[in-house]
C-alpha positions in Angstrom: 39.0 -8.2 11.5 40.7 -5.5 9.8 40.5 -7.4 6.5 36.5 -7.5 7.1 36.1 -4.1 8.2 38.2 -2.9 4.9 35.6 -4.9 2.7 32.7 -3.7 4.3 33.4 0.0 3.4 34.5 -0.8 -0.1 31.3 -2.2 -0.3 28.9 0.6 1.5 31.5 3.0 -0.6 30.6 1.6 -3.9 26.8 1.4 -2.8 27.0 5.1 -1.8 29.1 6.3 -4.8 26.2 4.6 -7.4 23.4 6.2 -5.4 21.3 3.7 -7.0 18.2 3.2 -5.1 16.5 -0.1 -5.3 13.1 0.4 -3.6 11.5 0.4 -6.8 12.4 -3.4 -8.4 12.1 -4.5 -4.2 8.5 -3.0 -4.8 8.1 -4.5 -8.5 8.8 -8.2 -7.0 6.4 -7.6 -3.9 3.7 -7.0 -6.3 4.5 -9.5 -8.1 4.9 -11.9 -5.1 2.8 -11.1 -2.2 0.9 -13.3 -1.3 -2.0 -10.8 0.2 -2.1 -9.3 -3.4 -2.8 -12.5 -4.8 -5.7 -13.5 -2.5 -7.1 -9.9 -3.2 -6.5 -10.1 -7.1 -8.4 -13.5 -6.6 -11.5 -11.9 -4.7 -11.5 -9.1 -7.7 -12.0 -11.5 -9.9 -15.0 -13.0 -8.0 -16.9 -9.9 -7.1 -16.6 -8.9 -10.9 -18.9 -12.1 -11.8 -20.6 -11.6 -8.8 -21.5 -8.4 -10.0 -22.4 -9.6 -13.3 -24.8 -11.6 -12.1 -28.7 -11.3 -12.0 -28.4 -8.5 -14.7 -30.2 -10.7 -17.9 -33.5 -11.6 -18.3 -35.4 -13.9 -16.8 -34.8 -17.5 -18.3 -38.2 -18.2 -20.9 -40.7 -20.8 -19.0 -42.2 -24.0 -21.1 -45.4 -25.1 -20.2 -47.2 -28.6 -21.0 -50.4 -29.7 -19.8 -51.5 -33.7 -20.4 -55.3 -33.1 -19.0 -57.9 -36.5 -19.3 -61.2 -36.2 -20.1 -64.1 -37.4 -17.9 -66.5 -38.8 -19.5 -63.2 -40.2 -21.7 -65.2 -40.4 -24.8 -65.1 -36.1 -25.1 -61.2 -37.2 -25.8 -58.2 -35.9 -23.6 -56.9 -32.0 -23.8 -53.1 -31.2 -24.5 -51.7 -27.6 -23.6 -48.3 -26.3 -24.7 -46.9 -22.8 -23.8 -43.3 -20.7 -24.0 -43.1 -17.6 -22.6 -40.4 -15.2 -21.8 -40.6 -12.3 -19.3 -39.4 -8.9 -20.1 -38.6 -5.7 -18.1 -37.3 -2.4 -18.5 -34.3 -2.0 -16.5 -32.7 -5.2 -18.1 -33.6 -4.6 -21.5 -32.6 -0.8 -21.8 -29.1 -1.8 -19.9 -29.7 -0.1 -16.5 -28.1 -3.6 -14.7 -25.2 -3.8 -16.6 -24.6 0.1 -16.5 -25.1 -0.7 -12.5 -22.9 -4.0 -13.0 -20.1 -1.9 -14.7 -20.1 0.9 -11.9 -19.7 -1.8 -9.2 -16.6 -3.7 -10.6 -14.9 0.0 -10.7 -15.0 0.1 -7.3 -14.0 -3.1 -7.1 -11.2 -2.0 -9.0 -10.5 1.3 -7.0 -10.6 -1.1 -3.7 -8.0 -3.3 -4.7 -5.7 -0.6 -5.8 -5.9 1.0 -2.2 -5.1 -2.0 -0.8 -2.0 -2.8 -3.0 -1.4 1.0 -2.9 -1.3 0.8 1.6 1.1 -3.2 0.9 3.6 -1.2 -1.6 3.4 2.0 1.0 4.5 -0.7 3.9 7.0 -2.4 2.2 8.5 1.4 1.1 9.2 2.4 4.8 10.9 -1.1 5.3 12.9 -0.7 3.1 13.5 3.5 3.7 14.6 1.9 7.2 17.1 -0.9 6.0 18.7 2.0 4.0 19.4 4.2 7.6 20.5 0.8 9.1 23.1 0.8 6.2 23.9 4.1 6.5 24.3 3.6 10.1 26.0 0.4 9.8 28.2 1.9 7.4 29.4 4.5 10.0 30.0 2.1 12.7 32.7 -0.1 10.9 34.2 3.2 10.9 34.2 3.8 13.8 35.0 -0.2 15.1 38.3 0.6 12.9 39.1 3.9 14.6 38.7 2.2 18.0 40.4 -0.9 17.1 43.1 0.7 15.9 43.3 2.9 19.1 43.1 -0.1 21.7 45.8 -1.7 19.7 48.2 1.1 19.8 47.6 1.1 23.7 47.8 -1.7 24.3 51.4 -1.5 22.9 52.0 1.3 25.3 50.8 -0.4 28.3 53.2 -3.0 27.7 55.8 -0.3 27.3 54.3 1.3 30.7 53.2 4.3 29.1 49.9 4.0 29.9 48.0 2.3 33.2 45.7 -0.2 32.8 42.7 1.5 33.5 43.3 3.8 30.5 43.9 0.1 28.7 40.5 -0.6 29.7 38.8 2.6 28.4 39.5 1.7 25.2 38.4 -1.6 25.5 35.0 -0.3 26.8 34.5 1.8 24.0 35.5 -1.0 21.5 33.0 -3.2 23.2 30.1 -0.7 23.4 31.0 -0.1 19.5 30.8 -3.7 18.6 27.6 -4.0 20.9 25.6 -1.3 18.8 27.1 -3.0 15.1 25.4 -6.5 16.8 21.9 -4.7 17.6 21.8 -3.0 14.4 22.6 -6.4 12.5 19.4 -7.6 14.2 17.4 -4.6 13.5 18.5 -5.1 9.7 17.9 -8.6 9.8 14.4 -7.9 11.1 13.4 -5.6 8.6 14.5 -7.8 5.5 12.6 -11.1 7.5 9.5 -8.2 6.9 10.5 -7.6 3.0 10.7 -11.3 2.7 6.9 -11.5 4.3 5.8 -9.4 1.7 7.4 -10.9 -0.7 5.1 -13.9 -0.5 8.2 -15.5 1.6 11.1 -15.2 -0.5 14.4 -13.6 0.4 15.0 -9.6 -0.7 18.3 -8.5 -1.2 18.6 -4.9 -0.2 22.0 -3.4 0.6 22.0 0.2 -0.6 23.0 2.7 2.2 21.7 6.0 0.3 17.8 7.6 -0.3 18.9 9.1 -4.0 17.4 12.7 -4.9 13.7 13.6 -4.3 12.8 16.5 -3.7 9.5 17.8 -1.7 6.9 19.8 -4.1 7.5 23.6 -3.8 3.6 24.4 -3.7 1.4 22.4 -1.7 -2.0 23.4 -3.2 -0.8 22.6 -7.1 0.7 19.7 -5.6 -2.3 18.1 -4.0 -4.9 18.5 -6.9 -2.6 16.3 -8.8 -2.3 14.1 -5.5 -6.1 14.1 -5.5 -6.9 13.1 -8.4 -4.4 9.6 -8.6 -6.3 9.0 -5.0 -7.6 5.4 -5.1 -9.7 6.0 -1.6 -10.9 9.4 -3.5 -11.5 7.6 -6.8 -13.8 5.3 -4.6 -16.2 7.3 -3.0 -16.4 9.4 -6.0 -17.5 6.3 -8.3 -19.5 5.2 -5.2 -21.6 8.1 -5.4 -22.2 7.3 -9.5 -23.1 3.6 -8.2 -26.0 5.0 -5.9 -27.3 7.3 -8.4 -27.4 4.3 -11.2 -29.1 2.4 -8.1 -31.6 5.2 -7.5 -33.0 4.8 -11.3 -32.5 1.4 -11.3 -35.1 1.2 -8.2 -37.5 3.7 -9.7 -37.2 1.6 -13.0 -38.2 -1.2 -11.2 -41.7 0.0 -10.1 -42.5 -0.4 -13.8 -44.2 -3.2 -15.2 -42.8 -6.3 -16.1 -44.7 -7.9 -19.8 -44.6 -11.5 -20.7 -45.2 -12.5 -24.2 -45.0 -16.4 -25.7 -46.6 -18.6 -27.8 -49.2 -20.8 -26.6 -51.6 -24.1 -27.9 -55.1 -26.2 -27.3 -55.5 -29.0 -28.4 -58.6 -31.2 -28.2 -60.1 -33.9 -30.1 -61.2 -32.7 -33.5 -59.9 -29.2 -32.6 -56.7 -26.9 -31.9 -56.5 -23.8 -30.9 -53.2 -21.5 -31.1 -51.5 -17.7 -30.8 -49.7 -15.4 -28.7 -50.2 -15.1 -24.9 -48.8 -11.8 -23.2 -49.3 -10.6 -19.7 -48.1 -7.8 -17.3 -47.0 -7.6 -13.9 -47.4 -4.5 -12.1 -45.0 -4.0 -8.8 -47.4 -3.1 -6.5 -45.5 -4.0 -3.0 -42.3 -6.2 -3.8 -40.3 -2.6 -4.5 -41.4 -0.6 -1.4 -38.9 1.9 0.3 -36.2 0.6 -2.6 -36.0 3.8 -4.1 -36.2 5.9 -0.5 -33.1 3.6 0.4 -31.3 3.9 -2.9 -31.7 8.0 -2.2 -30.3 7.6 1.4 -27.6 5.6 0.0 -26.5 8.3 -2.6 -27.0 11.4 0.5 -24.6 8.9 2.8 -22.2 8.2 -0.4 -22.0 12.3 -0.5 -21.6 12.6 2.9 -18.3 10.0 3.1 -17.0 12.0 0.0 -16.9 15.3 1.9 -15.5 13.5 4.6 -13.1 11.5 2.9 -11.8 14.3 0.8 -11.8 16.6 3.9 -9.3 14.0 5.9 -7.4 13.2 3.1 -6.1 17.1 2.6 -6.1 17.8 6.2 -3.7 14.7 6.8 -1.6 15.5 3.2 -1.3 19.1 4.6 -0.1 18.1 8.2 2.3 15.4 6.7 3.4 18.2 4.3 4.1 20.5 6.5 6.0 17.9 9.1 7.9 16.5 5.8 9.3 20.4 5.0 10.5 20.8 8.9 11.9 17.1 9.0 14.3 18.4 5.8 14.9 21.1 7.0 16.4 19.7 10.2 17.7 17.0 8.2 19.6 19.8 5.7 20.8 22.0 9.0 22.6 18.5 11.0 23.9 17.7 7.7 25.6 20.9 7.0 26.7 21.1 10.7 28.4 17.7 10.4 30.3 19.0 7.4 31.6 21.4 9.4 32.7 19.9 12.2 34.2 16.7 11.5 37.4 17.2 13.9 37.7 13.1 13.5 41.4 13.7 11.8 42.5 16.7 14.1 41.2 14.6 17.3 43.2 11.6 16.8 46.4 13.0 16.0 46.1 15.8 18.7 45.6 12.4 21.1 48.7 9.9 19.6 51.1 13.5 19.9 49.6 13.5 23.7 47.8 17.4 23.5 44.7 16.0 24.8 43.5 12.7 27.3 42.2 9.9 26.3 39.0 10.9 27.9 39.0 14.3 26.3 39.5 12.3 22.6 36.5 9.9 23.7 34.0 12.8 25.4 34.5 14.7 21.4 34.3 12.0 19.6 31.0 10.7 21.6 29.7 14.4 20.6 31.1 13.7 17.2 29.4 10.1 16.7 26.0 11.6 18.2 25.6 14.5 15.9 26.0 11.8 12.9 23.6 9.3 14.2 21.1 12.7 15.0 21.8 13.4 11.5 21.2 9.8 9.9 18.0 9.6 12.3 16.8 13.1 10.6 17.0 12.0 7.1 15.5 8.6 7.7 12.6 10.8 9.5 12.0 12.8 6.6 12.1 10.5 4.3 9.5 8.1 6.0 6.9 11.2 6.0 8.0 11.8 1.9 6.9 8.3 1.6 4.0 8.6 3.3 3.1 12.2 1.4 3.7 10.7 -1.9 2.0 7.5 -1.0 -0.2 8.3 -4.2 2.3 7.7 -6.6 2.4 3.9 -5.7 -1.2 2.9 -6.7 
């Protein structure tokens, strides 16, 4: 046991001393991997062509007409036509314009999604590093108490101490080894999610330490760079282009459509040929399109205000829970530092200054202010990730 607790922390240690943090290549492979992704990359590809469709012209009609003659002797008649249709939004580009505008929100949609995926898989992985941590410090402390039920459990057999005192320590070893086991399956929990999102392959993620990040010192500068790599912001704002292009595109198509071709008669001893054209004026197949396409840009606006409205009031709120979360983190952290009595407490018990129950009442405060501490900095750093959620689209 002591062999395995001695290569645990030579491996947290070395984790902790290269403070390297491996979210980013976790979130490289789930990008790569996840299977969601995937399915949406697939669906981007289809609404592209979906979009792309409808926006040509018409395809040209051929006509033939094999007419017989009654009485037959005035000889039979033999029409031949080719026309093709033509109309205004098409052929000055108004569709494709309208095409275009619609695969970038295409675009914009499948980057929020991948943007919320990469986000999920970010706090996973923020909580396998306080699991770690956590872990980290309870082999510590499994060592400390193993080595203290050891030692009396030589004294008992030299009647030093009673049994119940025995038994203390063997509570406290247990209760230790009990929290190590429901951590384990917390851990392992968290990397079976990783491994979801990783389109079902395994993630190794050991590292026990968050690295440097530090929170922006001036919201307002902060957030119009924030704002701007927005995908959800990005989306209503190209939405709004889409329903203007979709308002001229409607009042484009009110004009008329014109047919021109080339067209043939032929009858027995004469023929007859030229150019046909024709016109189509949209008298009712386009009502209320424009009135809708005008209601659709004032509702596009609308959900723009809105949108942008939420998104600061939420980045606000998260910023200022973020700023107290560190700051609570920062103040446990320094307190810890100094009042780690660990040292002090154990010899002050094996010299016999203080019980057994006064060493495990200190060290219980002891072992709660780190695991108050631990929980702080995970804290803060789930509502970072969720601040700077941007920065992942």
């Amino acid at each position: 046991m002591r062999t395995i607790i001695i290569t645990m922390l030579v491996l947290f240690a070395g984790i902790t001393l290269n403070a390297q943090n491996n979210i980013n290549p976790v979130l490289s492979s789930i990008e790569e991997n996840n299977t969601t992704l995937k399915a949406l990359r697939k669906q981007v590809e289809a609404d592209r062509l979906q979009n792309k469709t409808g926006i040509f012209l018409d395809d040209p009609e051929v006509g033939f007409n094999y007419l017989w003659a009654n009485p037959s002797n005035i000889g039979n008649r033999t029409d031949f036509s080719v026309s093709q249709t033509f109309d205004i939004p098409t052929i000055t580009g108004m569709k494709s314009r309208l095409a275009n505008g619609r695969n970038n929100l295409v675009e914009w949609q499948y980057k929020a999604d991948r943007m919320n995926i990469l986000l999920e898989a970010k706090q996973y992985c923020i909580e396998l590093i306080y699991y770690n941590s956590l872990l980290k410090e309870l082999y510590l402390r499994l060592e400390h108490a193993e080595t203290i039920a050891k030692g009396y459990k030589d004294r008992m057999d030299r009647g030093d101490v009673s049994i119940l005192e025995y038994n203390k320590v063997n509570l406290n070893l247990s209760t230790i080894q009990g929290e190590i086991s429901r951590m384990e399956v917390e851990r392992d929990a968290l990397l079976a999610q990783l491994k979801r999102l990783n389109g079902g392959i395994d993630v190794v993620f050991n590292d026990a330490d968050y690295g440097s990040r530090e929170l922006p010192l001036n919201f307002n500068d902060w957030y119009v760079q924030a704002e701007d790599k927005n995908p959800v912001l990005a989306y209503v704002r190209n939405e709004i282009e889409v329903s203007q292009k979709q308002v001229s595109l409607s009042k484009a198509m009110n004009l008329p459509k014109f047919t021109a071709g080339y067209m043939s008669e032929k009858v027995v001893g004469q023929r007859y040929q030229g150019v046909s054209l024709g016109i189509s004026i949209p008298l009712w197949s386009n009502k209320n399109q424009v009135k809708q396409a005008k209601a659709s840009v004032a509702a596009a606006q609308s959900r723009e205000a809105d949108t942008k409205q939420q998104f600061f009031s939420q980045l606000q709120i998260q910023y200022s829970k973020a700023m107290g979360l560190k700051t609570t983190a920062d103040k446990y952290r320094k307190s810890l530092a100094n009042v780690n009595n660990t040292i002090l407490l154990k010899k002050a018990l094996d010299a016999g200054e203080i019980s057994l129950l006064d060493y495990m009442v200190e060290m219980g405060l002891y072992y709660d202010n780190v695991n108050q501490t631990l929980a702080a900095e995970r804290d803060y750093q789930l509502a970072f990730a969720e601040l700077s959620a941007v920065e992942l689209y």
